[in-house]
N, C-alpha and C positions, 0 to 999 in steps of 0.2 A: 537630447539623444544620449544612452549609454553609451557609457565608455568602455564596449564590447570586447574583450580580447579576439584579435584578428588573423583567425588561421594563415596560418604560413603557407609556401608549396609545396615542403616536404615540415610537417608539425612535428613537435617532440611528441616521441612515444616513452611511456615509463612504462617498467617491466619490474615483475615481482623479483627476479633474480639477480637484479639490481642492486636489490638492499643493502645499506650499508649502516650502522650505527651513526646518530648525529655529531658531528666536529665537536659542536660546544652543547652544554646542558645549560638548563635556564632553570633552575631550585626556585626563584621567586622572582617573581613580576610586581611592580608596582604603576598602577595607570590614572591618570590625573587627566579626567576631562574636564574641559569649558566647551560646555554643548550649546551648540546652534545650529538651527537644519541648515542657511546657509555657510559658513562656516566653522567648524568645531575645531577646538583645539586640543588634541593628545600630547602628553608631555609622558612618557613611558619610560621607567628605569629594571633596568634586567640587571640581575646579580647573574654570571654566567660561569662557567668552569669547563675547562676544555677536557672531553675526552677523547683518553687517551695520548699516547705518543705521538703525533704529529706539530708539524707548523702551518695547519691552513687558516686562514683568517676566519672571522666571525662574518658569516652571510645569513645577511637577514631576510626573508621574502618581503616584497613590498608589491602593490599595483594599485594605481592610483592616487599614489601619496605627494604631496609636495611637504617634502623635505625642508624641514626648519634650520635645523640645530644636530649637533651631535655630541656628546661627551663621552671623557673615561675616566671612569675615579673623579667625578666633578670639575674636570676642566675640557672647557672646547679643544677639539682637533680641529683637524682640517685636512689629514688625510684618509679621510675616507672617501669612499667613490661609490659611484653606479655601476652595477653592472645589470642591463636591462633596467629593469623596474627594481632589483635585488640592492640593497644596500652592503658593501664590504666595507669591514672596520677592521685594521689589521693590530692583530694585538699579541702582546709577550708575553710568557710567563703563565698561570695556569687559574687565576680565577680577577675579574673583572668586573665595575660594577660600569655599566652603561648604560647612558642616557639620549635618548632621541625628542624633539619632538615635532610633529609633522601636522598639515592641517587637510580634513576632508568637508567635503560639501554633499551631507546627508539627501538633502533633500532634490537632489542630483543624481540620486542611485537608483538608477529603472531595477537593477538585475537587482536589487531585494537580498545581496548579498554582502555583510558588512554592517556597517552601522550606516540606515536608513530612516527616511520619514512615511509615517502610513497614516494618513486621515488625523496629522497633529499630535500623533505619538510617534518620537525617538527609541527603536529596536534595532536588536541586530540579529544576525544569522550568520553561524560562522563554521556551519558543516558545510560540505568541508573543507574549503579553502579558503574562508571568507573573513579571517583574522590579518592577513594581510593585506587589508584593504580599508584596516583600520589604523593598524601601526605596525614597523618593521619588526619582525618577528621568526624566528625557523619555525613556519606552519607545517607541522608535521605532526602525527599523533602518540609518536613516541618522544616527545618534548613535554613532560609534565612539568609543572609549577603550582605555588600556590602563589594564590591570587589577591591582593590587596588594591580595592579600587575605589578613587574619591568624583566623586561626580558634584560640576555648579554650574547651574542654569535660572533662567528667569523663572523666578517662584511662581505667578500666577501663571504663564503658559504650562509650565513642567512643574505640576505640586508636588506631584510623587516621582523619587528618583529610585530603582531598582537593578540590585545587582547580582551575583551568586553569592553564597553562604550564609553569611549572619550577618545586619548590621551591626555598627559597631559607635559611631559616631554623625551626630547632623548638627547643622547651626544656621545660622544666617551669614549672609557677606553684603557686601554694599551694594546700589543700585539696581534693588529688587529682588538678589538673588539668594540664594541658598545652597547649601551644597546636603551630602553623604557621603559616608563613609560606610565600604562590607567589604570583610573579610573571609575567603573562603580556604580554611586548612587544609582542606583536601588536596593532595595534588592533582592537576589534572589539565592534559593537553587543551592549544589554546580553541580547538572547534566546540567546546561547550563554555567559551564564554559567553555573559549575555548582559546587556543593558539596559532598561527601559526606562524612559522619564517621558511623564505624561498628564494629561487630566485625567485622575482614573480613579474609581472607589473599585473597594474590594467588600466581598459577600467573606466573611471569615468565619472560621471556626477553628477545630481543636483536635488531636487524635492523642491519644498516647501509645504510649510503644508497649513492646510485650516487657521490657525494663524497667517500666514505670518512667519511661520521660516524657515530657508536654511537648509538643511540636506545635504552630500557629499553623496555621494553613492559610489562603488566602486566595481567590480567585480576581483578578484586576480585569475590568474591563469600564466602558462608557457608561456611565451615571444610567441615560437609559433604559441600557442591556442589562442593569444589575437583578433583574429581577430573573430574566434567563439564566443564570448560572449554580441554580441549587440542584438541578441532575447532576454539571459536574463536579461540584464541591463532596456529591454522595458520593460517585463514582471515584474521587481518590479517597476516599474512605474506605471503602469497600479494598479500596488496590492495596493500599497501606495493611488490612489486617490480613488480607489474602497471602500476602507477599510473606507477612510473617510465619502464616499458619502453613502453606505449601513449602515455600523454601526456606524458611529460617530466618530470611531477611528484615532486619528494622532497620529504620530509616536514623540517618546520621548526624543533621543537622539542627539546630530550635525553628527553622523556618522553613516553610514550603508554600514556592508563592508559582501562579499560572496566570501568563497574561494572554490575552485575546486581542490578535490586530486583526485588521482585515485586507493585508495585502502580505501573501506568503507564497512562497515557493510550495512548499509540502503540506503536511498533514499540521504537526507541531513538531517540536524541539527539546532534545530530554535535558539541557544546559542544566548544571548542577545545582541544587537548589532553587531555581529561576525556571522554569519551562515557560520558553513563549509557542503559543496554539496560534492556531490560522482558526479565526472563529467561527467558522461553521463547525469546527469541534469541542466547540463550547456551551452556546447560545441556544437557549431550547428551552419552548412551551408549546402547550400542542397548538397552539394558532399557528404557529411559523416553522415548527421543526415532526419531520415523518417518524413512526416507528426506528426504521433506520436510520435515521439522524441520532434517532436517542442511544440509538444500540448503538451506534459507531462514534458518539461522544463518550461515553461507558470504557468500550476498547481504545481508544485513541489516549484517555485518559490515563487507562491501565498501563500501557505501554509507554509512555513516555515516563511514568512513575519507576517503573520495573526495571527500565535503562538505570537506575541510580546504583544499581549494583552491575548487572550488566551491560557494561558498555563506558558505564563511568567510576566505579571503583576499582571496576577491570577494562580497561580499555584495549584498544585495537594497535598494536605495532606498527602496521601501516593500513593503508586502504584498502590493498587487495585481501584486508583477514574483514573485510564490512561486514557479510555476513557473521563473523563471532560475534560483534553484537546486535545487528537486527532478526539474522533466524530466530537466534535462541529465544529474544525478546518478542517476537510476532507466535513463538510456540507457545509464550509467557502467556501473552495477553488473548493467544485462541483458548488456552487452557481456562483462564479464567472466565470469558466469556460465555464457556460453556455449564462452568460451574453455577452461573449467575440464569439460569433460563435452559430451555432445550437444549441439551447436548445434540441431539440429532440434530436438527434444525441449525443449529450452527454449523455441525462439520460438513455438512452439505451447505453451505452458503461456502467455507473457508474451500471450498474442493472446486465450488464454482468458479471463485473467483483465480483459482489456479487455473485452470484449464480455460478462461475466457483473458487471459493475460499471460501467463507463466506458460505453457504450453505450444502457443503459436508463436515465442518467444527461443522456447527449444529449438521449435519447428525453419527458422527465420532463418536473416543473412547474421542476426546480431545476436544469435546464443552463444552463449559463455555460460562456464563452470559457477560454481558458487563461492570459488575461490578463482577470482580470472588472472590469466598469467600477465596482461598488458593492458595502458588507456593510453587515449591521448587525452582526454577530460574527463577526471575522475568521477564527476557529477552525471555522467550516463551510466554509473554504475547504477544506480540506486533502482533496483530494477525487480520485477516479480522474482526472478532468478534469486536473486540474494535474500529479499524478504520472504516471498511465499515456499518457494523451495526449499529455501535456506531454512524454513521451520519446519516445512516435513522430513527434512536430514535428521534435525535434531529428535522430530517426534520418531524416526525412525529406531534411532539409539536408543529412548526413550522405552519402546517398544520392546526391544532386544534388551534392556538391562532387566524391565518388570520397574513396578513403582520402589520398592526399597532400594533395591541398588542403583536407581536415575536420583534419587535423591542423596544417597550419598557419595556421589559422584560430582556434583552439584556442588556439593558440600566442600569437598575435598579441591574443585575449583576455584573456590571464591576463596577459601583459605590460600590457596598457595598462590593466588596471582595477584589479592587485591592489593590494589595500589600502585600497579603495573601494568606495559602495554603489553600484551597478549599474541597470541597465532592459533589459528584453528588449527594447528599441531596439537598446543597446548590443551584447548580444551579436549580434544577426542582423546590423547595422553589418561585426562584426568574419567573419560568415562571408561578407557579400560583400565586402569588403577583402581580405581573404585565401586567399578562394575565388576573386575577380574572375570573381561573378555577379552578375547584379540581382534581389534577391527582394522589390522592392516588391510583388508582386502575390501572394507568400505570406505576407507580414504578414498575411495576411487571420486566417489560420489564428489567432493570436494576437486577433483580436475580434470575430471569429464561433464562435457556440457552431452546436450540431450535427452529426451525424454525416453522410458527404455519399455519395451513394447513384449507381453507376455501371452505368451499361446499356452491355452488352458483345454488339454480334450480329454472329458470323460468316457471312458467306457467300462463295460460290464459285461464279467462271462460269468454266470451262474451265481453265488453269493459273496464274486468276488470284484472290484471295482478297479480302474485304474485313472489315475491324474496323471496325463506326463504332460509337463513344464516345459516350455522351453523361451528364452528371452534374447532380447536383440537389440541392441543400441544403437541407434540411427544413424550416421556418418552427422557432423556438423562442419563449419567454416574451421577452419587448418586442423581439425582432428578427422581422418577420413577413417579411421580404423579402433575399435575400443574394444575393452576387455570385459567380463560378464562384471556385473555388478551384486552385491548382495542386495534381495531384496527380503522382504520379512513381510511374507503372506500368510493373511489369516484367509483357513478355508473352514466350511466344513459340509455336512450331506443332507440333505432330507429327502425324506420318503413321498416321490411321487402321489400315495393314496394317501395315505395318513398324514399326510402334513408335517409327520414328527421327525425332527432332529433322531440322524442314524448314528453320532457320534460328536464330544463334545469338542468345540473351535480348536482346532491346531495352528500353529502358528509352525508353518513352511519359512525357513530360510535361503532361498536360492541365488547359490552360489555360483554355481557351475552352467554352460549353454542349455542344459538339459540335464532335468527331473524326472522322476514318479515317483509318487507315493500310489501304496496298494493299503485296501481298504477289504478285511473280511467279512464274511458273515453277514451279510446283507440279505434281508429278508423283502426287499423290494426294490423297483428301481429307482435309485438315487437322484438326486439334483442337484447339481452344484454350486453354493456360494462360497466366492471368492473375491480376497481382496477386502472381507470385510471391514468394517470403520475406513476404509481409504489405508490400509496400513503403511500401502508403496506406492509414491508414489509414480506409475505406470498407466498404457494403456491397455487392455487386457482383451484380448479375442479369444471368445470361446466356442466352441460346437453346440449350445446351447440353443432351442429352437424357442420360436415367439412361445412355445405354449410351456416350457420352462420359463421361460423370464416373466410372463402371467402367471405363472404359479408360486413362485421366489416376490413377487410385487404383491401376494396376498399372504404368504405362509412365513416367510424367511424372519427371524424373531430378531435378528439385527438391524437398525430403521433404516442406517445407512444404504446396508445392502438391499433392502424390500425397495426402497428411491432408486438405487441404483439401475437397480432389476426393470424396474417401471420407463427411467429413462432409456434405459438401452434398446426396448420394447416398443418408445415412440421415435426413438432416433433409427435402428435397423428397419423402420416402418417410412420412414423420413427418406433415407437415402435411397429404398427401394425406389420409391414413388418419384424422387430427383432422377434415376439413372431408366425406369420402365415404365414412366406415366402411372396409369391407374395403379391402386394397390388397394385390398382389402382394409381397412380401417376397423374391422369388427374386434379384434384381440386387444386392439389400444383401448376404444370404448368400452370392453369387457372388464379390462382392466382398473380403467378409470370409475367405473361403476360399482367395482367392487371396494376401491378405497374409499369412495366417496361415503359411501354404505358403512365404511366399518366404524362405529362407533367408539370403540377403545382407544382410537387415532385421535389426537391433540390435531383440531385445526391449522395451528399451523405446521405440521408436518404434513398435514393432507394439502395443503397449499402447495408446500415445494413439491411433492409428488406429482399432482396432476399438471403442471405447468411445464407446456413440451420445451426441449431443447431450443435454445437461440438458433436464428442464421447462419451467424458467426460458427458455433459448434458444430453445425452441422456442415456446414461448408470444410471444417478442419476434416470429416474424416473423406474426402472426398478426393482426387487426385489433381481435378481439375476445379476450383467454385464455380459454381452457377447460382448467382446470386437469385436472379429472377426466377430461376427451375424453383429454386431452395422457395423463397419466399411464397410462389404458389401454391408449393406442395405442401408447406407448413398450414397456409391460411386455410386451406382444404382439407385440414385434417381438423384445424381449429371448430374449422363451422359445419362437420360433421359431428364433431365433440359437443359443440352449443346444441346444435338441432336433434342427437338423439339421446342426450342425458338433458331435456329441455327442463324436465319437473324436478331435477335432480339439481340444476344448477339454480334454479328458484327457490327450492327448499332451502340451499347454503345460504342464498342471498338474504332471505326473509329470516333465519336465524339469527341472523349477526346484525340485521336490522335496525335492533333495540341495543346495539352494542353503544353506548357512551365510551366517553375517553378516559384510559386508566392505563397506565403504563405496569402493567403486568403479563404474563405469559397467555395467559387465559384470555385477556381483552386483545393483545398484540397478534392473537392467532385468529379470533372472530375478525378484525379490520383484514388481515390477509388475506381469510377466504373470501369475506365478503369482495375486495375489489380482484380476486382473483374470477370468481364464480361471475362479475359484471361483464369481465374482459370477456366470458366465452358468452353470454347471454349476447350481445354487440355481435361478435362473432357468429353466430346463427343467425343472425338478421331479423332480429324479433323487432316489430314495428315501434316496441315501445322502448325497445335499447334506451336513446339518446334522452330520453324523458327519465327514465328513471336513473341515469348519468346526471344527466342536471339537476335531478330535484336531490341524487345524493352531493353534488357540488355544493349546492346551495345550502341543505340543511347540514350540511357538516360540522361537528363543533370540534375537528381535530385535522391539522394537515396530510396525514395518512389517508383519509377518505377521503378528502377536498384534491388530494393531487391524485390518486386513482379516481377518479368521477374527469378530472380534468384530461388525465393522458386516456383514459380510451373515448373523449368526447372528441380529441388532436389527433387521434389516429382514423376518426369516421368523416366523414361530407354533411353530418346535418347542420343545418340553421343555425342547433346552437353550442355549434362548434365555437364561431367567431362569439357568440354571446361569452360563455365562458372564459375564452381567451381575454379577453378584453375587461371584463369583470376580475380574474384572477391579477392580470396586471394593476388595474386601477386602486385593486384591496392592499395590494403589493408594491403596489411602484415606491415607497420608501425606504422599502427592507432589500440590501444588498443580497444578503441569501436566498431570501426565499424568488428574489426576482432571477435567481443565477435557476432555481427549479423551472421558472416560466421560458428561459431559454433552454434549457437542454433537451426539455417537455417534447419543445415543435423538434429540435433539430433531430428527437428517437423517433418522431413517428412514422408511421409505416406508409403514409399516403402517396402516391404518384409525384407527385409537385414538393416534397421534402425539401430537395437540393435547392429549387426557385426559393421558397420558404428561408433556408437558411441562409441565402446570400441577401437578402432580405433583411434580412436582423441582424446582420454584418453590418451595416448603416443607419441600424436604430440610436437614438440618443443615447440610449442608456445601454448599450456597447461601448466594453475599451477593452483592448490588447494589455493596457496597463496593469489590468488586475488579473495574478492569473486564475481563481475561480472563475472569474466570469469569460477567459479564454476558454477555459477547459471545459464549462459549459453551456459551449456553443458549436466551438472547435472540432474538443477531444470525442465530443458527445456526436456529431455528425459524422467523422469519422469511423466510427466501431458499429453506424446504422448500414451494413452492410449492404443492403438495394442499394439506399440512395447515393451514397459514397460512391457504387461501383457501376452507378450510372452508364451505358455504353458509351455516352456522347465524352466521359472525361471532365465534364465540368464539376463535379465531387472534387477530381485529384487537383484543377487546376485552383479552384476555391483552396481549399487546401494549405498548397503550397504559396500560394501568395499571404495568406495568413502567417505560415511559417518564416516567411521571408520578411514580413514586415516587422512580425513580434520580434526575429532575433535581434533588430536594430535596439530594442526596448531589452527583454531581459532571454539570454541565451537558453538560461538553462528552460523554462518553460519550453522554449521552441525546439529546444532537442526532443524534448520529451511527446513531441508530436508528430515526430519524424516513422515509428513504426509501421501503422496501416499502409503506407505508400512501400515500406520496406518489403509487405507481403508481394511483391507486383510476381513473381516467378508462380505465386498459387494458381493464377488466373488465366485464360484462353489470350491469347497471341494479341488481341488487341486491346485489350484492357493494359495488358501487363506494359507493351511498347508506349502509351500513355503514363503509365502511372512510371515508368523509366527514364523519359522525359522530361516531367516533373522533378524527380530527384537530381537531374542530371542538370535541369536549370536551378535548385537549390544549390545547390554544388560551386554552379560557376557565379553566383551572387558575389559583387565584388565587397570584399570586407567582410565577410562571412566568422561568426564567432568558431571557434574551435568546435564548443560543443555541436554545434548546427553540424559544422563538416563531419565532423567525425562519424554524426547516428546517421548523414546523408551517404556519405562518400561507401558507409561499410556496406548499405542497404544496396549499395548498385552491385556489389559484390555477388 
């Protein structure tokens, strides 16, 4: 069982206004393991110096440690003490050299926080408290040091020992062992420390800098695996020259090494020269890893690379500045992902995934700002809020500077702070310094939480047009009242007949509650696109009728906005049909028919276009969800869509047909429509659906078709449904990842019996709580299947929350992070909602309950 931290009755709350400068500074660290999963021995000496005028003693965080030894200047004491789990060592005078050493039991660490064992590799994870759980330390992010660390373990279990910076020294020791020795000059707080010793070969190669210096590169993973790892060895190559050529950035070290476990809290870890990855954003050939897999090992890659300036040559003064470095670095890694493949096609997946996470997040009991004033456990920060908001902040600025003055703003950043811990003061400081704007009045964005809602109505007297704007910031949890925000909207006009653009994109700034822009000389009647590229993030209501947003979904030359246009077209058609039963469907299908037709349209952009809005989405704009309304009115739109574009969706399919596997734009768009154009052929209820599913199952020579052939054979009743199931396990039961796809498959499908289905594979062998992939997809993935989740009976919330309550015994933070869909229970009709309140409320009173559990529990009853 983890050794949980166990909420109190009334928990410490930390608050931004708190902050205070650290007592003592730690300039250098030296750490000396004797690794063993069951016992390891840390022997840590801190050179320390007191800031400032004061006499408070030296407090070290600790949790979980059994204390050895303690010294100062090389001699034991003995008065020091415990306070809590905190180590105090009282000390005189103004610099000190102190030595501790303490012993953990790795392979005893469910929470995967600290130094842990995963499948016979020794890692750590130390964002972001997770360095005092190795050795007593001020875990804080404004404590930089440089870092000298010697590692000795059994040579044949652990051949390779890894650390941050440079090696420096290795040898042999007695009784099989070995040690290392790395140095990292950099200073740099202790949550991107990192360790690995393991069995492990590396796929290596080479970059050089735009200075002309040699860098090693190194990808670490299982002998195995090693042949999966040349996407992402390309992919930090690609980030490396990108970084230099967009921001100026080279890389600082001779070494860049990525290791891949398979037991991890997160995505991966940007730890300074060491990144350890959670390996499903590694690992990839087209047997085992989808389109998206490759795409998001590419970005996942990027971004962890990208942190080496943001985030770790410029690091974070405290927690509550997190987004300074994941906005800016998730703005990094969208920018570049786009440069690498369809820009359109990306910022419509990046707007997706805002609005199917980030938005009913606003909407909640648990929105907070992108800068939040209080936690009681830091680790629920890490939230779409901070990442995905937190980079449309930036791409806002971004937007308002124009590309030359974001770049020398950028510039003027990293010069004046590297090496230092930072405040989203500072950065915003540096984009109006170097932008030469004033964005006092978008600070806001940085401490107001909610999403901010724009009313767009066009009209027209003779050849003169009018916009008036007006915006609204939604009351959220302890802010009931907010001030306008600047938003930075791009609009612009086209001509009802002609189709032609009436004037070129303006970029609207709205400041104030209330806008208009007037518009002369119009020689037809206008139509309005707004908001194009996603500029604000908002959500935008306009007077605009279906047969404008059909005309914007075929004419509007911006891709975002013609997608946008289309989705707005199937969703005001969506909620019709939820709140009035029948609804014409002709303007959707018109629509659909026309993009499908247009040839000039990259398949995959015709992909994300015709593919209607989620459940989930449509239920957001709704007052009340109606899961069951939502999902009939959707499938009913679906299998009018199948049944009257029937030759239309046959044609996509037989296209792409002869599509082999080739990771490029071109081949990644044909697999799109193909399994997009299947999903609606199924949907029409053509007799041969599930045959021509199966026979693309089976002849597939890439996971991209093999797992669409598979999810709409899990979301029908035929025969060879269970065929394929059973076949995809069997091909798969050895591969961790891709068996985590065979569970999250059943737990999205849309069938009647979902909820049975997933309590069902709650009990299968190859289910554990232990790993959180394969919680999250089974879990996190049943949860956000809105019908079956929101079941009338309750047994969705009650499954659920006993998952919740089991997992926090294992590893907290996972099970916080499961805690939201239950938190929605206010969206829903009176009995749903008293269920799913319930549930939180018997989370809540779970005796032993870790902090994190309480805290995302306790706020969501709010």
């Amino acid at each position: 069982m983890a050794d949980a931290q166990i909420a109190t009755q009334t928990p410490h709350v930390t608050r931004r206004e708190d902050y205070r400068e650290p007592d003592w500074l730690v300039p250098d660290i030296a750490l000396d393991f004797d690794l063993d999963p069951a016992a390891t021995r840390v022997r840590t000496t801190l050179s320390v110096t007191r800031n400032g005028s004061h006499a408070h003693p030296l407090r070290l965080d600790g949790e979980g440690l059994t204390a050895l030894s303690v010294k100062v200047d090389g001699v034991a004491v003995s008065d020091w003490s415990m306070d809590g789990e905190d180590l105090i060592v009282p000390l005189s005078g103004g610099a000190h050299s102190v030595e501790t050493e303490v012993e953990i039991a790795p392979e005893r660490n469910t929470q995967l926080m600290g130094l842990y064992a995963s499948g016979g590799i020794l890692c750590t994870q130390c964002e972001a408290q997770g360095f005092r759980r190795i050795t007593f330390f001020p875990d804080r992010p404004d404590v930089l040091s440089k870092y000298k660390v010697r590692m000795t373990a059994d040579k044949a279990r652990y051949p390779v020992l890894l650390a941050n910076g440079d090696p420096i020294a290795q040898g042999e020791s007695e009784g099989g062992k070995h040690w290392a020795e790395w140095h990292d000059p950099f200073p740099k707080p202790c949550y991107l420390f990192a360790l690995v010793a393991g069995d492990l070969v590396a796929n290596r190669g080479s970059f050089t800098t735009m200075s002309g210096r040699d860098v090693q590169l190194g990808i670490w993973v299982r002998a195995p695996d090693l042949p999966k790892t040349d996407h992402a060895l390309h992919a930090l190559k690609l980030s490396m020259a990108w970084d230099e050529q967009v921001y100026g950035r080279e890389y600082d070290l001779d070494v860049f090494n990525i290791v891949a476990v398979d037991d991890f809290n997160f995505g991966a870890m940007e730890n300074k020269g060491l990144n350890v990855f959670n390996s499903r954003y590694i690992l990839a050939d087209p047997d085992t890893a989808t389109d998206y897999d490759y795409d998001a090992i590419a970005a996942v890659v990027a971004h962890e690379y990208f942190h080496n300036w943001s985030g770790n040559r410029v690091t974070c003064r405290d927690w509550f500045q997190l987004s300074l470095k994941e906005g800016f670095t998730v703005f990094r890694d969208q920018s570049f992902s786009a440069d690498q493949g369809s820009a359109a096609v990306n910022r419509i997946e990046d707007v997706r995934g805002l609005r199917a996470a980030q938005f009913p997040e606003d909407a909640g009991p648990l929105a907070h700002p992108i800068r939040p004033d209080e936690y009681i456990e830091i680790s629920n920060f890490y939230t779409a809020t901070i990442y995905n908001k937190g980079a449309e902040v930036i791409r806002m600025m971004a937007t308002i500077l124009g590309p030359e003055k974001f770049r020398a703003a950028t510039d003027l950043y990293f010069q004046r702070f590297d090496g230092t811990a930072a405040t989203c003061e500072d950065f915003v400081q540096s984009m109006e310094q170097g932008g030469g704007v004033d964005l006092s009045q978008f600070r806001l964005w940085y401490s107001q939480a909610g999403t901010p809602r724009v009313s767009a109505t066009l009209t027209r007297d003779g050849g003169r047009a009018r916009v008036k704007l007006r915006q609204t910031v939604p009351p959220t949890p302890g802010q009931p009242d907010k001030a306008p925000m600047v938003l930075p909207l791009k609009l612009k006009l086209f001509g009802e007949f002609t189709g032609r653009a009436m004037c070129d994109e303006q970029l609207v700034l709205l400041k104030d509650p209330e806008a208009e822009i007037v518009f002369e000389n119009l020689t037809e009647q206008p139509v309005l696109s707004i908001n194009r590229g996603f500029s604000a993030p908002v959500i935008v209501e306009t007077n605009r009728t279906p047969k404008d947003l059909a005309f914007l979904s075929a004419h509007d030359d911006d891709p975002f906005a013609r997608y946008e246009a289309m989705q707005q077209l199937m969703l005001d058609t969506l909620v019709e049909s939820v709140a009035n039963g029948s609804v014409d469907h002709g303007p959707v299908i018109d629509a659909v028919r026309n993009t499908l037709g247009d040839t000039a349209l990259d398949s995959a952009f015709v992909a994300e276009a015709v593919l209607l809005p989620s459940d989930s989405f449509i239920g957001d704009q709704m007052a009340v969800v109606e899961p069951e309304a939502i999902f009939h009115a959707r499938e009913a739109l679906r299998a009018d869509l199948g049944r009257e574009l029937a030759a239309e969706w046959r044609a996509a399919y037989e296209g792409a047909r002869a599509n082999r596997f080739e990771y490029s734009p071109a081949a990644k768009g044909a697999r799109r429509i193909r399994t997009v154009a299947l999903g609606y052929i199924a949907a029409s209820g053509a007799a041969d659906a599930a045959d021509l599913a199966f026979a693309q199952f089976e002849g597939a020579d890439n996971m991209t078709d093999r797992q669409g052939a598979l999810t709409t054979l899990a979301n029908g009743s035929s025969p060879l449904r269970e065929a394929a199931i059973e076949g995809f396990y069997r091909r798969y039961s050895a591969n961790a990842l891709v068996l985590d796809k065979w569970f999250q498959t059943q737990a999205l499908a849309t069938r009647d019996d979902t909820a049975q289905i997933v309590e069902t594979l709650a009990r299968h062998p190859d289910f554990t709580l232990a790993n959180p992939n394969r919680a999250r997809a089974l879990i996190g993935a049943f949860s956000v299947n809105q019908r079956a989740f929101h079941d009338l009976s309750g047994r969705g919330y009650r499954f659920v929350a006993d998952q919740i309550i089991a997992l926090d015994k294992l590893n907290p933070q996972t099970a916080a992070r499961l805690i939201p869909p239950l938190g929605r229970w206010k969206r829903f009709d009176a009995g749903r909602a008293a269920k799913m309140r319930a549930e939180l409320e018997r989370i809540v009173a779970t005796p032993g309950l870790s902090k994190d559990t309480f805290e995302q529990a306790s706020k969501s009853l709010d």
